[in-house]
C-alpha positions in Angstrom: -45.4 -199.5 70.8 -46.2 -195.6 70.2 -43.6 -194.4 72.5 -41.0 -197.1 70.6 -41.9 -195.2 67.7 -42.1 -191.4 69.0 -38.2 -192.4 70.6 -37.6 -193.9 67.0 -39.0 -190.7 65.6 -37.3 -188.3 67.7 -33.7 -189.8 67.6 -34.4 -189.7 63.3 -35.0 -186.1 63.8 -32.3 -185.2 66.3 -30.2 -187.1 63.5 -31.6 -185.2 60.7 -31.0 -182.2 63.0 -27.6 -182.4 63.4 -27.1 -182.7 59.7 -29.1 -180.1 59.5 -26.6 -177.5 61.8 -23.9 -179.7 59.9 -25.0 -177.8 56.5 -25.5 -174.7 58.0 -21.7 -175.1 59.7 -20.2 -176.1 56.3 -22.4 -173.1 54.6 -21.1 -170.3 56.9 -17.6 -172.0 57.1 -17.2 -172.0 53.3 -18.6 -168.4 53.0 -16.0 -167.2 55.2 -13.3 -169.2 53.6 -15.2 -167.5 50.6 -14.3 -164.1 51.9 -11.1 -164.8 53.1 -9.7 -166.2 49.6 -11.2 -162.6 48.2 -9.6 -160.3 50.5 -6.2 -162.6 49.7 -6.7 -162.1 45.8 -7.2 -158.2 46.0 -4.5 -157.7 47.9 -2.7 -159.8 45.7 -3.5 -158.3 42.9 -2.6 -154.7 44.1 0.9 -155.8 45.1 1.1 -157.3 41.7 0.3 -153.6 40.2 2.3 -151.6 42.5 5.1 -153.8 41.9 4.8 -153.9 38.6 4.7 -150.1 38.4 7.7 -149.8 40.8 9.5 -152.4 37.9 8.7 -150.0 35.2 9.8 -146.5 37.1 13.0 -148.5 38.2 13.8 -149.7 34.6 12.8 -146.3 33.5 14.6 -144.4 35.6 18.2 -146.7 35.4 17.8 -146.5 31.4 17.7 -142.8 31.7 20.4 -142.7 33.9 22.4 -145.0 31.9 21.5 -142.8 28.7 23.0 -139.6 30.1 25.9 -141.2 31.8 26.9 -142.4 28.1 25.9 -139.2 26.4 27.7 -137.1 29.1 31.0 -139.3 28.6 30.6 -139.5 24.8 30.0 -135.8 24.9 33.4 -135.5 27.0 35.1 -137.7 25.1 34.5 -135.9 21.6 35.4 -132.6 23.6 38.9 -133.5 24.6 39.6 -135.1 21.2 38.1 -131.8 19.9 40.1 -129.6 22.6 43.3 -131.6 21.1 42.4 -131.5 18.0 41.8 -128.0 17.9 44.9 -127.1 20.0 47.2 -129.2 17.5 45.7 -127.5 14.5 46.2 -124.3 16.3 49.7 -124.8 16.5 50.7 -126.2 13.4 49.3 -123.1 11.1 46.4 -120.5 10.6 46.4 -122.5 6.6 45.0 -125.5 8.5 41.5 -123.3 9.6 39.9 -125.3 6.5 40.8 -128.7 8.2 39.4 -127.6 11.3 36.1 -126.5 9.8 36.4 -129.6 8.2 37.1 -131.9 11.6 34.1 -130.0 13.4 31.5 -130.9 10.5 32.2 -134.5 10.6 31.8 -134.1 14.4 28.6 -132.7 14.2 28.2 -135.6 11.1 29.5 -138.3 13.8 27.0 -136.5 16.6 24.2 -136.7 14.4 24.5 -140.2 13.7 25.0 -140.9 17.4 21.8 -139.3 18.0 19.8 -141.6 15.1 22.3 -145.0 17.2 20.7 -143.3 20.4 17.1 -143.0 18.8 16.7 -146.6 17.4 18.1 -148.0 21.0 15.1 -145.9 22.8 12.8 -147.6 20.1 14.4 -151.1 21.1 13.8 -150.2 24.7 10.1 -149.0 24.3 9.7 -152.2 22.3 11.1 -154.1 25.1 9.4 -152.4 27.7 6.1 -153.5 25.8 6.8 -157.0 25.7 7.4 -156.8 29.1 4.1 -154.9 30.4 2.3 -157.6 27.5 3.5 -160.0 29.6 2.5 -159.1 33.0 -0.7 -157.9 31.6 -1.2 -161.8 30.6 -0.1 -162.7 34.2 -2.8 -159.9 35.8 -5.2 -162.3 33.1 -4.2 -165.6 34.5 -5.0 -164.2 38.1 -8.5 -163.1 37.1 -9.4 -166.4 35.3 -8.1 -168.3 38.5 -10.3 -165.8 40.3 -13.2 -166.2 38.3 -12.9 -169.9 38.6 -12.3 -170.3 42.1 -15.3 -167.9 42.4 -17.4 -170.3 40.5 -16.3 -173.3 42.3 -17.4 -171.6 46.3 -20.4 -170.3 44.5 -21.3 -174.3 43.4 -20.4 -175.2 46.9 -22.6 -172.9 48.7 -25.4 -173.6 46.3 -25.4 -177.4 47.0 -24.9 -176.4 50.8 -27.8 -174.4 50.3 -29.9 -177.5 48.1 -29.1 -179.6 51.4 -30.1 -177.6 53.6 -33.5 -176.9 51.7 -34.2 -180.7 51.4 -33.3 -181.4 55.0 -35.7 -178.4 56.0 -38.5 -180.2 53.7 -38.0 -183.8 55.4 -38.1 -182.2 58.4 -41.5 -180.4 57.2 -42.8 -183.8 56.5 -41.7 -185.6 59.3 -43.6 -182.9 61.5 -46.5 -183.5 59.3 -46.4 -187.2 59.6 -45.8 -186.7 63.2 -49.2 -184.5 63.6 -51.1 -187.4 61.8 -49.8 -189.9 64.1 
């Protein structure tokens, strides 16, 4: 009868062994998964700032370009007109010197309100370039929230893997008691 119950006894605690290394495997398995998932999100999250620093150099860069190309041909543009203009007046008389003063002060009138167009388009542009760092800045948010909350959720799991693994170590604590009484 008492070696019925020591084989009873000792398969229970094989069982409650094996559940036993069961916890511990799920406990180092989710703390590596742990790990894993936070190397994955900083990486993440420095592509998403490199990237989004490359997107704002790039959109920088091709509105300046696109801003000089413009003023360089509107600047050409107003210098043939002016070359023409000048050569025409040139050739009709030396009376028409007034006009000409005339011709280049609305130019520079024309080029000054050009400048005030070109102005309030970089103001559009900053604005725009705003909205879009506002919006990956909410994105960058998002991706720390998810963070947080995955975070949260391994930290929950290894704490009850940790709970079952303290209660299994206290049954097996009073089993060996109950054993020594026997």
């Amino acid at each position: 009868e008492e070696s019925k119950v020591r084989a009873s006894f000792d398969e229970e605690t094989r069982a409650q062994l094996e559940r036993l290394h069961q916890a511990e495997d799920l406990l180092s398995q989710t703390q590596n998964e742990f790990h894993e998932y936070k190397q994955r999100t900083v990486l993440k999250v420095k592509q998403a700032k490199a990237a989004h620093e490359a997107a704002e150099e790039q959109l920088a860069q091709a509105r300046a370009e696109k801003e000089s190309a413009q003023e360089e041909l509107a600047a050409l543009e107003k210098e043939a007109a002016a070359v023409r203009e000048e050569l025409a007046t040139a050739l009709r008389t030396a009376s028409d010197a007034n006009a000409l003063e005339k011709e280049l002060e609305e130019t520079k009138s024309r080029l000054a309100a050009t400048e005030e167009r070109l102005e309030v388009a970089e103001q559009e542009n900053k604005a725009g370039l705003k909205e879009m760092q506002a919006e990956l800045s909410e994105r960058m948010k998002n991706l720390e929230e998810e963070n947080v909350e995955l975070r949260r959720q391994m930290k929950s799991r290894n704490d009850n893997a940790r709970q079952l693994v303290s209660q299994k170590d206290k049954e097996i604590a009073a089993l060996e008691a109950n054993l020594r009484q026997m």
